[in-house]
C-alpha positions as CSV (number, residue, x, y, z in Angstrom):
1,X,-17.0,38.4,31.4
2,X,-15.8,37.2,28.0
3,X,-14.2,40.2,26.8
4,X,-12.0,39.9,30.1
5,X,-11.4,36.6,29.6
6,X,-10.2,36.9,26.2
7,X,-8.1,40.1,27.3
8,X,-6.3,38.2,29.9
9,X,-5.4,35.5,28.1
10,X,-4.1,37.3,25.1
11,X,-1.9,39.2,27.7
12,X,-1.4,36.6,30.2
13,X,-2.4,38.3,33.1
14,X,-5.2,36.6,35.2
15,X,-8.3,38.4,36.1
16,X,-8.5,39.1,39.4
17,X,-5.2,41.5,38.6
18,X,-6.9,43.0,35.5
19,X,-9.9,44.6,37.6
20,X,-7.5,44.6,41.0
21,X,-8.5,41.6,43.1
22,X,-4.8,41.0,44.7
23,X,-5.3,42.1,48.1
24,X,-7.3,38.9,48.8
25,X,-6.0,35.5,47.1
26,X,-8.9,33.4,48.3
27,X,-11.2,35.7,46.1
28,X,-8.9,36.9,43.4
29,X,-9.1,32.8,43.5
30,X,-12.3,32.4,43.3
31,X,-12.6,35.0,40.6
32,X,-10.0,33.5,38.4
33,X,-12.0,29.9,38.4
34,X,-15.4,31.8,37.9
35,X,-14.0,33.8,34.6
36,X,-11.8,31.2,33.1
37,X,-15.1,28.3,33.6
38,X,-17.6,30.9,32.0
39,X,-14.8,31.6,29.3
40,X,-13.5,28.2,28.5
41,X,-16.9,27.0,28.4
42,X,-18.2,29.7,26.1
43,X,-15.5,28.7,23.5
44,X,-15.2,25.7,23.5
45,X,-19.3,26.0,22.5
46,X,-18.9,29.2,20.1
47,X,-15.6,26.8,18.2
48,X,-18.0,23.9,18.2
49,X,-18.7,22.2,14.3
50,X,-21.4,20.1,13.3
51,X,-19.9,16.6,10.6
52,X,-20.4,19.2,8.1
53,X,-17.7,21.6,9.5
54,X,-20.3,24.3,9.6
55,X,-20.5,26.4,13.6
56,X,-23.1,24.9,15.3
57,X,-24.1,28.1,17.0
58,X,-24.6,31.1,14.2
59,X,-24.0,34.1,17.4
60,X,-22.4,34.1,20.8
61,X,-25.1,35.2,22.1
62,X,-27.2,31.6,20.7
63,X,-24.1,29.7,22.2
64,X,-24.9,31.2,25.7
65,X,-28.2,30.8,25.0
66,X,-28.7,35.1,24.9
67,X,-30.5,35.1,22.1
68,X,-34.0,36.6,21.9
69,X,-36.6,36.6,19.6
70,X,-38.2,40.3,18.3
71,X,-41.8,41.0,19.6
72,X,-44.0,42.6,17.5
73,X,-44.6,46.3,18.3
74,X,-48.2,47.0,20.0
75,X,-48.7,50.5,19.0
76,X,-51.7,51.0,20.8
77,X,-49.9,49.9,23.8
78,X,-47.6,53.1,23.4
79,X,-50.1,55.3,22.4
80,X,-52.0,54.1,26.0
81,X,-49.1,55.2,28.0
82,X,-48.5,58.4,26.6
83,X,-45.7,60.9,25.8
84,X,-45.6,59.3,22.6
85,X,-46.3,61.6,19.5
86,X,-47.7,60.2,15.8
87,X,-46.4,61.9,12.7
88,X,-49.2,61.9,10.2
């Protein structure tokens, strides 16, 4: 939903016309609020700057809070469920 809104603002089109919502102007309506509040929002987080000019979010993915944390591989877990084939 990003990328879309960030297409249709660089080519001023709105997006219920980019993916073809014209037919109904209460939900190519409803569409248009929906994107441009997720995008604007988004933004307006991922241009945020802490007193020291620094981002305060290092991804877009931490400023839409997206960001996960790696597990640690159970290998005995795989090796339980099979198909899975060990080089030695």
């Amino acid at each position: 939903m990003l990328e879309l809104y960030q297409r249709c603002k660089a080519f001023h089109q709105t997006p219920s016309e980019a993916v073809g919502l014209s037919d109904n102007p209460w939900l190519a309506w409803q569409f248009d609020r929906a994107v441009y509040l997720f995008g604007s929002t988004v933004m307006a987080r991922w241009n945020a700057r802490d007193k020291d000019g620094k981002r305060v979010y290092a991804s877009l993915e931490a400023c839409m809070g997206l960001e996960t944390k790696p597990k640690k591989l159970n290998v005995g877990a795989l090796l339980a469920r099979g198909g899975v084939r060990v080089k030695n």
